[in-house]
N, C-alpha and C positions, 0 to 999 in steps of 0.2 A: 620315319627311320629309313636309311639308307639300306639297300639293298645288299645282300648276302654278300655277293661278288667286293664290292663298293668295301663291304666293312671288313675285308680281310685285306685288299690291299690300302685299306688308307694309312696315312701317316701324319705322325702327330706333328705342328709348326713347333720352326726350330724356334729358339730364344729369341727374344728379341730386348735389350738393355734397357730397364725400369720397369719392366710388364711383370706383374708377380701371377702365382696360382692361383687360383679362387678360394683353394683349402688350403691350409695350415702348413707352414714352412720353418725349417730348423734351422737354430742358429749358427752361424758361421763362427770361431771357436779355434781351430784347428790349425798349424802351421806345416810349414814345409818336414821338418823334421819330426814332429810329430806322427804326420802321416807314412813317413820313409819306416818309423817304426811298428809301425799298422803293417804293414807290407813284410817286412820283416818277419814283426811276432807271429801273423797266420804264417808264415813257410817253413822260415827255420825251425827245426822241432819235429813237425810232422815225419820230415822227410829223414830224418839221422836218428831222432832218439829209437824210434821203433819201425820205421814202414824197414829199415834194412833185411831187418827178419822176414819180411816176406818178398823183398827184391832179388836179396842174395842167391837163393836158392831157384830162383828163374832161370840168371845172369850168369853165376858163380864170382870170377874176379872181375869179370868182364862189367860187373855194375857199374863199374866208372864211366864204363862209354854210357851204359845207360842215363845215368844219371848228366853227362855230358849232354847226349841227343833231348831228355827233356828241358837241359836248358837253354837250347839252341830253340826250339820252337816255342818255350817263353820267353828269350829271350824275343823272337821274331815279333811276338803277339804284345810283349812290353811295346815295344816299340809303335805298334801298332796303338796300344793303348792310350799310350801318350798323347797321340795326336788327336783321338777323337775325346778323351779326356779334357784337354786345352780349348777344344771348340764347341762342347756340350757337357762344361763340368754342375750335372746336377746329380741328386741323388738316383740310387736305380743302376747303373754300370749298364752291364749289358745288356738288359733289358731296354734300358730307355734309348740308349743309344739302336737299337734293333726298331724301336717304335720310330724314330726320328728318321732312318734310313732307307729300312726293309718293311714297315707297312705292319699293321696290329696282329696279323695271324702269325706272323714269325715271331714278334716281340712276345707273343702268348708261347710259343713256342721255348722259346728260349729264357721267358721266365721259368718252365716247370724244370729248365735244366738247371739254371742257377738255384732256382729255390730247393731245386734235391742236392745241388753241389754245397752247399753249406749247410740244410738241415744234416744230411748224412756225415758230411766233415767236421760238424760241431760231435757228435756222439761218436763217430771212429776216435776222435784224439781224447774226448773222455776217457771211452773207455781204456787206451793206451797209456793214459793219466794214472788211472789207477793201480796199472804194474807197479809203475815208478813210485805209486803212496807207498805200497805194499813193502817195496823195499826198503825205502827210505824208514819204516816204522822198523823193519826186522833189523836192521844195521844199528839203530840206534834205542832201542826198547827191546828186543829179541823178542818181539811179537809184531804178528801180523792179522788183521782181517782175515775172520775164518773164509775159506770156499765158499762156503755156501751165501757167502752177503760180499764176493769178489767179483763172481762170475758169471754168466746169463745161464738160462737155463737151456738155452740151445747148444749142441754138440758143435765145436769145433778142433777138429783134427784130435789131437794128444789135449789139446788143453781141458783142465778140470771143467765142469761143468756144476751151478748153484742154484741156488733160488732168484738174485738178481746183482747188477754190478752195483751197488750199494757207494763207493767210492764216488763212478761216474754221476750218478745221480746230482751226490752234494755238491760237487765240480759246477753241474749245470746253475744248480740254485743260487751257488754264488756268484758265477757270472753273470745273472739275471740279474740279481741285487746291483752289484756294479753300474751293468749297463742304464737300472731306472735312474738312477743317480745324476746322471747326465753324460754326453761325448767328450767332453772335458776332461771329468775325474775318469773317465776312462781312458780314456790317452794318456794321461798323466802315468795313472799307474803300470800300463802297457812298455809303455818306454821304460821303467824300470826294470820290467821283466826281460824283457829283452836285453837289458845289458846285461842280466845276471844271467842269461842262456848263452850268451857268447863269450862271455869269460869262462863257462861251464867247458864249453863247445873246445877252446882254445886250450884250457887242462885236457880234455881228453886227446887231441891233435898232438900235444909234448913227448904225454906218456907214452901213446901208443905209438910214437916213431921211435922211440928208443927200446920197444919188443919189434924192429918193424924186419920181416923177414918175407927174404926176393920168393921163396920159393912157393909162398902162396898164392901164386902168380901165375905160377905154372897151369897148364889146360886152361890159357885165358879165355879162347874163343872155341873150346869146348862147348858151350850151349846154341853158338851160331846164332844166327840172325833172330830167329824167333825168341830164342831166349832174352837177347837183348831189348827187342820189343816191344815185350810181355813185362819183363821189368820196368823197362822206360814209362809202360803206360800206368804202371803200381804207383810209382814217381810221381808221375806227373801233376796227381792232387796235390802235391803239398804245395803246387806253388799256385795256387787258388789265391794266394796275399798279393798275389800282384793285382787280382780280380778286388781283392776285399778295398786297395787304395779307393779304387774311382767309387765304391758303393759310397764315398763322403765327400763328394762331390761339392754336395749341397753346405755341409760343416764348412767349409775349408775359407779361410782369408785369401785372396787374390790367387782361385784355383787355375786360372788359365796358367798359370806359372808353377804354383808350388804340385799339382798334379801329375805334372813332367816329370819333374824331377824327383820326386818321390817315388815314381813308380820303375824309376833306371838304375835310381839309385838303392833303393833295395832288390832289386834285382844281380847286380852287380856284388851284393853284401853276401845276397844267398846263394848264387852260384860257387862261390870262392868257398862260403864256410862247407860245402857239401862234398865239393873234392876232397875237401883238405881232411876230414871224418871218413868218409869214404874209402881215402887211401890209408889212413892211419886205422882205419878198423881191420881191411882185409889185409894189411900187413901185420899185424900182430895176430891177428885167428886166422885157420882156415876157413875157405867159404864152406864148406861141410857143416861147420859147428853152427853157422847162422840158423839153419832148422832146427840145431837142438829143442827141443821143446820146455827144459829147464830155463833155457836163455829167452824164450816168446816174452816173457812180462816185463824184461828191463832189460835189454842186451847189451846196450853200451857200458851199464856198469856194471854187470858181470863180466866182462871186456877188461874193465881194469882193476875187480877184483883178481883176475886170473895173471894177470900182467906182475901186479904191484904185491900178489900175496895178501895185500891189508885190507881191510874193508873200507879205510878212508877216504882214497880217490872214488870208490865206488859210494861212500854215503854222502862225500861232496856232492857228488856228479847228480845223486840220485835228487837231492835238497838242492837243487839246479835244476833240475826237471821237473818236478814237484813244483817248484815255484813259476817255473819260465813257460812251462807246458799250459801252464793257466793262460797266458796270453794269445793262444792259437785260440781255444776254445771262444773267449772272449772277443777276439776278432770276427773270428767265422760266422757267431752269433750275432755280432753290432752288422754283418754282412747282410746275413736275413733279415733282419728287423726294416731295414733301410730299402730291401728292394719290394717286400710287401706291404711300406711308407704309399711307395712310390705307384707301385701297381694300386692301391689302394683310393690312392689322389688321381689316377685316371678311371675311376671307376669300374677298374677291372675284377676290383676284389671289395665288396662290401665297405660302404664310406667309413666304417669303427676302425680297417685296419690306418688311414691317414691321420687317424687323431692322434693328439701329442698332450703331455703332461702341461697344463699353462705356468707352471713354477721350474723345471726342468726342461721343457720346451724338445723331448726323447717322447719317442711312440713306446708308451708303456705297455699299452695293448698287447702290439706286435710282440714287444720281449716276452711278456706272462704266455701266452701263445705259443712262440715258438718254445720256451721254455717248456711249455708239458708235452710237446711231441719230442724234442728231443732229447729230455730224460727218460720217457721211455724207450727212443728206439738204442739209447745207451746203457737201459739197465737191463734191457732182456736180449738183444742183438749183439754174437761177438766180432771184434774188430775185422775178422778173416772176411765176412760177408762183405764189410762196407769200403775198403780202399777202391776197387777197380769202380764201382760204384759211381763213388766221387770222380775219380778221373774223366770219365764220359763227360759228364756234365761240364766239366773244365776244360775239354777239349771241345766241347760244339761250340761253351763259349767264345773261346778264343777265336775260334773260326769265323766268328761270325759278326768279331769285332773286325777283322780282317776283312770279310767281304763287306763291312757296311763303311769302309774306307774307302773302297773304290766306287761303292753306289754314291757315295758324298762327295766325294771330287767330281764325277759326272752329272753330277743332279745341281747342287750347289757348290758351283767353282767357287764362288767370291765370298763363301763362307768364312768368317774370322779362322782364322788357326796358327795361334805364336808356336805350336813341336808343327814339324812337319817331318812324317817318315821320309828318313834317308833310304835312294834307290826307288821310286816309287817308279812303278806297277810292280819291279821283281820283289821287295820287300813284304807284301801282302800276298803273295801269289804263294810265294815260298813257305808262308807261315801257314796257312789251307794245308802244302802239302805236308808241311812236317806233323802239324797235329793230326792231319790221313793215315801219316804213318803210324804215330803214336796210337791211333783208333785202332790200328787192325791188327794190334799187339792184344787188343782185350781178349777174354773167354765169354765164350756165348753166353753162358747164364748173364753177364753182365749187360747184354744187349738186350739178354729177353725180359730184364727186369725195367731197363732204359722206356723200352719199346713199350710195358705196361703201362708205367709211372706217365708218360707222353699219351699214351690214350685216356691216360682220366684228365688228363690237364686240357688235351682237345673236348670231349666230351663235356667239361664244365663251361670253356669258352663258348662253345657252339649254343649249348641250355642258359646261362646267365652271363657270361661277361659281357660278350658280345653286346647282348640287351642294354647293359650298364652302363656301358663304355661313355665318359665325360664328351668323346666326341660327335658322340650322337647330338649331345648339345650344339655344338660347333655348327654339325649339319642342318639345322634346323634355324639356327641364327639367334639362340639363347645366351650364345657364350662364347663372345667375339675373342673377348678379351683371357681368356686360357691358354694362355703362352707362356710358357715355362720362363721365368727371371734370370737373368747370370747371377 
């Protein structure tokens, strides 16, 4: 076995065309538009149906730039995406891509980020989910889920407090079901949901410019830099679906292409629907009201109950979210499943998480798995904990697709690559610093929880990964042939 030093910077060989895994590999399935709605359904949702309630009140009107500045530094890191995507489109995203670059201690490292950015983003938008059920039953049945089976049993600000989120739960088990099913019937359905959140998304944008008034506008940059910041960095998880594209890497029909473009162009899709809600929400409310705590559980449609008088844009809106909200969850989740595939098939994580259904040809494992962790951390944890959470973990990633762009052009120039970031060295440089800035926008609890969650993830690597690692085979001359397939 290869020496301590040795096994933290090795790195895994890049692809080579007709060389397969040694373990079990997913079928390819998946198209360019398919994927573009993968991207989509984790972003759109997160970031407008509910995180506004906790941005607004950082930011005030001034959200707009925040929500601007985090899409400038995904958009930087799309871009970035792109291109290491096209030249290592396998399952894994950032992680594997970090093994191929920057060497097994980082990619260990940046696993425990990815896998907290989507365990904890699968159960935040749960639980968010569940406002929106809530609603949707009270508009149209004048009953809702008692408290006590809505709400976790931990205190958050004003909000009620239960026995558990009971909603989020169910939420979880059905996208589990889904995902055994196969990446297919899940994309299938995904796509659907997705067009039914943006026709949602496009009703509320109508209504809410025709309540749209200048003067909520006023004291824009009343919260100053920090407040902008601080919100941007609240933000910044929802766009995690640009991350979730390349986790299907491995699914995909002709990824070195349809990877690309999947990932710019929902990129492009989310940015535009985010202003256009963003402006239409803080023009029709004040950013005062965003804190209401009556508005926490479903704010956009109480938005346009308050707007329209009627409950029916708001039970539209809400059976819009209810329905389309399902697809972020189901994203975030097909996300985790796919990078603990992959850690799994390098021997970083017990060989049970690489195995796959032989009739569905999906890590059912991985789903059932991540399914009981994060039902629980969605029935007893409320959303307030888990936004800033998620963002860390989506901004190291990104960074860290950034820097292993430039270790790859100097390591491997004649590397295949059909994207290639436009403005190279300033386009990766710039994306480090944007997501810097987005970082130092967070609150401390949120680094000291970062900072835990990273030393059990060190502490397992150093006690067993390390040991497991498929490249210890490599080292020894066991297993020449473990070279990742296009």
């Amino acid at each position: 076995m290869p020496s301590l030093s040795e096994q933290l910077k090795r790195r895994k060989p890049l692809e080579k065309p007709g060389v397969h895994h040694p373990g079990h590999e997913l079928e390819r399935t998946l198209g360019t538009f398919q994927l573009m709605m993968f991207g989509v359904g984790a972003t759109v949702g997160t970031g407008i149906f509910f995180v506004m309630q906790e941005a607004v009140p950082d930011a005030g009107p001034a959200v707009i730039i925040s929500f601007l500045v985090a899409g400038v530094a995904a958009g930087l890191s799309a871009l970035c995406y792109a291109e290491m995507a096209s030249a290592i489109p396998i399952s894994g995203s950032t992680y594997s891509y970090a093994y191929h670059a920057l060497g097994e201690f980082v990619a260990m490292l940046i696993a425990g980020c990815v896998v907290l950015e989507y365990g904890v983003s699968s159960s935040a938008v749960a639980v968010g989910w569940s406002g929106y059920f809530n609603e949707l039953l009270q508009n149209t049945i004048g009953w809702r889920i008692p408290d006590a089976l809505s709400y976790s049993p931990i205190a958050d600000g004003d909000s009620p407090t239960g026995m558990i989120n009971l909603p989020a739960v169910i939420l979880v088990v059905l996208c589990a079901l889904l995902l055994i099913r196969g990446a297919s019937e899940s994309a299938r359905a995904n796509a659907i949901m997705v067009l039914i959140k943006l026709a949602v998304l496009l009703m509320f944008v109508v209504i809410g410019f025709t309540a749209f008034n200048a003067d909520h506008f006023s004291g824009f940059w009343n919260a100053g830099a920090a407040g902008i910041s601080a919100a941007a960095g609240t933000i910044f998880f929802s766009f995690i679906g640009l991350d979730a594209v390349s986790t299907a890497g491995e699914e995909v029909r002709n990824p070195q292409k349809a990877l690309p473009r999947a990932i710019i162009g929902a990129l492009v899709i989310v940015v535009s629907v985010y202003v256009l809600v963003a402006l239409a929400g803080i023009g029709a409310q004040p950013a005062s009201k965003f804190s209401d705590p009556e508005q926490q559980s479903a704010g956009l449609s109480v938005i346009l109950e308050n707007i329209t008088g009627s409950t029916v844009p708001a039970t539209i809106l809400a059976a819009g979210a209810v329905i389309s909200i399902f697809s972020v969850t189901l994203v975030t989740f097909y996300g985790q499943t796919r990078i603990l595939f992959a850690m799994g098939r390098d021997g970083l994580l017990p060989d049970r998480f690489s195995s796959v259904n032989p009739r569905t040809l999906s890590p059912t494992f991985n789903t059932v798995v991540v399914a009981v962790v994060v039902a629980i951390i969605a029935g007893f944890v409320p959303a307030g904990y888990l936004w800033d959470t998620i963002s860390i973990g989506t901004l190291m990633a990104f960074s860290t697709v950034a820097i292993g762009i430039m270790v790859l052009r100097v390591r491997e120039p004649n590397l295949e690559r059909p994207f290639k970031v436009p403005g190279y060295p300033v386009t990766p440089i710039i994306t480090v610093a944007a997501c810097g800035y987005v970082l130092s926008g967070l609150h401390g609890v949120t680094w000291l929880i970062f900072g835990t969650w990273i030393l059990i993830v060190v502490v397992f690597y150093l006690a067993w990964g390390r040991r497991h690692a498929a490249l210890n085979r490599e080292s020894a001359g066991e297993a020449g042939d473990s070279v990742v397939s296009r």
